[in-house]
N, C-alpha and C positions, 0 to 999 in steps of 0.2 A: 283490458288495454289493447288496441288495435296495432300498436309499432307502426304507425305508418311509412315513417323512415327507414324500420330496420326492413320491414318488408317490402318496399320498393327497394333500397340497394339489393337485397336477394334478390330480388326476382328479374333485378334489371343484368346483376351480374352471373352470380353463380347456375342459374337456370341455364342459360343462352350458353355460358362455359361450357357446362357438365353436357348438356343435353346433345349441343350444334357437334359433339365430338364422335357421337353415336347415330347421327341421322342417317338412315335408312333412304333405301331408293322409296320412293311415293309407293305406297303400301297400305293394307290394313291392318289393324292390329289386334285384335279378336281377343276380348278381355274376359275371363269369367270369373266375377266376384258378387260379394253381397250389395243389394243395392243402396244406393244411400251410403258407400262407403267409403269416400274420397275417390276411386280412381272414376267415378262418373261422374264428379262435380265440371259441370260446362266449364267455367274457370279455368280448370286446369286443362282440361281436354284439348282446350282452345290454344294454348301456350303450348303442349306437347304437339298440337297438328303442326303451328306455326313453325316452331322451330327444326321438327324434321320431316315435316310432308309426308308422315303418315296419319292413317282417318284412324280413329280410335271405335272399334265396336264394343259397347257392350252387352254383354248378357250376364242373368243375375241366380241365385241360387236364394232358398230359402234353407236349408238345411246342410251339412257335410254328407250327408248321403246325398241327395240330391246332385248334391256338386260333382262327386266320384262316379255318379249315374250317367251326367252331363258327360263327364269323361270318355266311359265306359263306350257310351251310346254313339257317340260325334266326334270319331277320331278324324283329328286333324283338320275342324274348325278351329278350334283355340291356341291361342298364341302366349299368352298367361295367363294363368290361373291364380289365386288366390286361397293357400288351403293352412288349416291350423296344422302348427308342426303334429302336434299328436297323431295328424291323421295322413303324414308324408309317408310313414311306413307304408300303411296301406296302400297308396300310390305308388310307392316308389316298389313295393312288392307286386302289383298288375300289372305293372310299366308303364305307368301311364302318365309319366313325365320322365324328362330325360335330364343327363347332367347337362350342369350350368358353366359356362366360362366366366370363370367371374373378373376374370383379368379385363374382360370388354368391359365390364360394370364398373368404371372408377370410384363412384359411390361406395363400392364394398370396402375398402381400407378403411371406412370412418366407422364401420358396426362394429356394434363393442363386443368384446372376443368373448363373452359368454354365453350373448347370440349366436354370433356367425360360429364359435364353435361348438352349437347345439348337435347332438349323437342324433337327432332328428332328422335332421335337415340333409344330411350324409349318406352314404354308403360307400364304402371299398375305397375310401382317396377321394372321392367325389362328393360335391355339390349338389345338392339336388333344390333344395330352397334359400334362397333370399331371403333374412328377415328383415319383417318390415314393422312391425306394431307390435306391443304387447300391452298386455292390461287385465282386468280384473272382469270376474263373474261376484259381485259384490252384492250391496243393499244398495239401491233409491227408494228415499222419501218425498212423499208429499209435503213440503214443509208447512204447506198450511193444516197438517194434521199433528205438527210435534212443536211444542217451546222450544223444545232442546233436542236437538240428534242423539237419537239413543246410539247406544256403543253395542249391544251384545245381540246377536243372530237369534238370540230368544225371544225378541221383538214380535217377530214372524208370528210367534205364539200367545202373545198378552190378545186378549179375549177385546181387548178394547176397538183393536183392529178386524171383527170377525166378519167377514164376510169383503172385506175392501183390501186383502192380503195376494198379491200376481205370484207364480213363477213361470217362469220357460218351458214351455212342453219341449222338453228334452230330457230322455232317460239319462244318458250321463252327466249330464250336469244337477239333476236334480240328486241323482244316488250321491256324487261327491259333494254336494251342497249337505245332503245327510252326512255325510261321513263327519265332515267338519264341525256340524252340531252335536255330533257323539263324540266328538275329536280324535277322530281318527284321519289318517295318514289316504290320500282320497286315491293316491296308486297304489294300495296297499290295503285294503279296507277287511278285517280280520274279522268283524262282527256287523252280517250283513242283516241280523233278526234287530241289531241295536238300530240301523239306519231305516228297515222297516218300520218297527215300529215309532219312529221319531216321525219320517215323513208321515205315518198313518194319522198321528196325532194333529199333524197340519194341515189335513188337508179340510177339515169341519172350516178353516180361518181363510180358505183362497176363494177368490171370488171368481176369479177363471185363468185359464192358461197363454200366454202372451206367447208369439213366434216369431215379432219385427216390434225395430222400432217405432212403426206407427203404430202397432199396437199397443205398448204401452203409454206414448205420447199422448194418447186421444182417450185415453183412459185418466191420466193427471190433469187431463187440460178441460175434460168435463169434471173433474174431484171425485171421482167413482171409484180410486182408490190412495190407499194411505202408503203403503211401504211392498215393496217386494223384490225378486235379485233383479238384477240390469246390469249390462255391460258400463263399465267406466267411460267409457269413448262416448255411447249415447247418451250418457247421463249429463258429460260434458256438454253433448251435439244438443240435449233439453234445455239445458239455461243457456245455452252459448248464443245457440243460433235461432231456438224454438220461445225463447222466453219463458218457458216454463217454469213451477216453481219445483224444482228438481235439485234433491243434491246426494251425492253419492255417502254413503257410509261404510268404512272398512271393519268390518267388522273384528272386537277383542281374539274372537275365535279364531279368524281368518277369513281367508275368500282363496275362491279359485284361478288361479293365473295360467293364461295362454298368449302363445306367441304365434303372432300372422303373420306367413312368409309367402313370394311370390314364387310359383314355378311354373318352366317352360314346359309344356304337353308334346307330350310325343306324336309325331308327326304336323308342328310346326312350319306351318310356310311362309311364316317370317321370323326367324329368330331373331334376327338382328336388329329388327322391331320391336321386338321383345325384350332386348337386351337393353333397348335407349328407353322402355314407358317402364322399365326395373329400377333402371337409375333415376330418372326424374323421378319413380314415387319415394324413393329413400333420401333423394336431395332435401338439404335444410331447408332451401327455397321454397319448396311446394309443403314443405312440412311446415315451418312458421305460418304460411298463410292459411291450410287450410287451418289448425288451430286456432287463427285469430277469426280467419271469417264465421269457421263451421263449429268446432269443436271434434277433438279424435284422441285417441290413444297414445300411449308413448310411442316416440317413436325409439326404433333398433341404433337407430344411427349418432355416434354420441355426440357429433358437431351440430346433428339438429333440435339435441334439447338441448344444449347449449346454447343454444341460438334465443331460446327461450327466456324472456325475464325469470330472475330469480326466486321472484315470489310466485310463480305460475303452478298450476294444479302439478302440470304433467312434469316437474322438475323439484317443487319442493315437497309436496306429499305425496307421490311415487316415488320419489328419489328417498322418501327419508328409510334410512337402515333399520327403524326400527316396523314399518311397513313389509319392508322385506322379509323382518324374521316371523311374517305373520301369514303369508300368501306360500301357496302349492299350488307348483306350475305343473299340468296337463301334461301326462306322459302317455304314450300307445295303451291302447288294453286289445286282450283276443276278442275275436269275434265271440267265444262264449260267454264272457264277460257281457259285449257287449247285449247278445240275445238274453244275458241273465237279466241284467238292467232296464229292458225293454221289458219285458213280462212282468217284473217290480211294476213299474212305472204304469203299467195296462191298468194294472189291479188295481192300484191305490187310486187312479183317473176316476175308475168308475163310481167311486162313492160320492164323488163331486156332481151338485146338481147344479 
């Protein structure tokens, strides 16, 4: 359903509100996010230029490393960043973002206090990230490969699907995607020979490893594959926007949940710019339409799934409480965790032909 009413009064009212109260002197605004991920849809770019007379840059990342590289590497080209709370630590521990005033951000009084009081997002009294989206590391199916949505992350494994099975080439997600099929706790994972050996078993059923969403879009849209994990938001962004036959499944087990928060980079040459494309991307405004035109993730902010029809993905089956008692939301791990999981993840690659 497009709301075309509800989403022109937003965008005629609340946009031009929130946004015209934050406008910056004529400025750029140096954005580094995933691409494809709402803050570069023209659309909106073009409603952020208009109403405060800054040019919106962006640049894109394919990985959280990558991102932290971009960092690392380009102090003080970027103006906001876009990075999972899990991995704010580790920015917020090289300093490669700074705190946030969130009193400029009027948007911020409508996140709902389980977000905005994430132990993540923080340090010492301070702000360090925005949240902006949350959502799942879950199953998509090909529905032209299943009658019926199967229910159980064992799917992965029915020999019916062998060779036409994706995951993410990502070491952490695919360890805690194990853990879940062992059921185990994926910040917490006690028996790491139990997720070994489970991913070992999967890997005879994948057909290759996916790292965007055009890669696995172009993979359903030629039918080269039946099921494998996907983010919620693209799965959505699949049938929403792509026509795909694409639908997300949560699995009995569960699925992995992360939260995507915006932060300002350390050495900044527009905060303040920063501060006004922080609040337009958490406004209800920008958020009902990009779901109606695009397809995306929850958002943080609770007047903007509210804003949402009742029956909509991102408000009645995210919202439902019994969803929740099924997803584990992405918490920091050490770097030797992290080198452990990478070395996992090497090994079990290589048997994939």
């Amino acid at each position: 359903m497009r709301m075309p009413k509800l989403t022109a009064f937003l965008t005629a009212t609340a946009v031009v509100t929130s946004v015209f109260t934050l406008a910056a002197t004529a400025a750029e605004v140096h954005v580094l996010n995933w691409k494809g991920y709402g803050a570069d849809e023209p659309w909106a770019i073009a409603a952020f230029e208009k109403a405060t007379g800054n040019k919106v840059v962006n640049d894109f990342f394919n990985s959280e490393q990558e991102m932290l590289t971009k960092l690392r590497t380009n102090p003080g080209l970027y103006d906001v960043v876009m990075i999972n709370a899990a991995f704010n630590d580790q920015a917020m521990a090289e300093k490669l973002i700074q705190p946030i005033d969130v009193s400029k951000i009027p948007n911020y009084a409508d996140i709902s206090p389980d977000k905005a009081g994430s132990p993540m997002l923080a340090r010492d009294g301070k702000v360090y990230g925005v949240p902006w989206v949350w959502g799942l590391t879950a199953l998509a199916i090909n529905e032209k490969a299943f009658e019926t949505p199967p229910t159980s992350i064992t799917e992965m494994w029915n020999e019916a699907h062998k060779g036409r099975v994706v995951i993410r080439d990502d070491a952490v997600e695919a360890v805690q995607f194990g853990a879940i099929a062992t059921g185990q706790d994926i910040n917490d994972i006690k028996d790491m020979e139990a997720v070994k050996t489970k991913l070992t078993s999967l890997m005879p059923q994948i057909k290759t490893f996916w790292s965007s969403e055009n890669d696995w879009n172009q993979m359903v849209a030629s039918n080269q594959i039946d099921i494998g994990t996907y983010w919620s938001g693209s799965a959505d962004r699949a049938k929403t926007h792509f026509k795909l036959p694409v639908a997300l499944v949560i699995p009995q087990e569960g699925a992995v949940a992360w939260l995507d928060a915006f932060s300002i980079p350390v050495g900044s040459k527009n905060v303040a710019g920063a501060e006004a494309f922080i609040n337009y991307m958490i406004d209800p405004s920008f958020y009902v339409e990009w779901v109606t035109k695009v397809g995306a993730p929850v958002s943080a902010n609770t007047k903007a799934v509210a804003a949402l029809p009742e029956d909509a993905f991102n408000r009645k089956v995210m919202g439902d409480p019994d969803v929740a008692k099924r997803i584990q939301f992405q918490a920091p791990i050490t770097d030797a965790q992290r080198e452990a999981y990478l070395a996992l993840w090497q090994e079990l690659k290589v048997n994939v032909k």
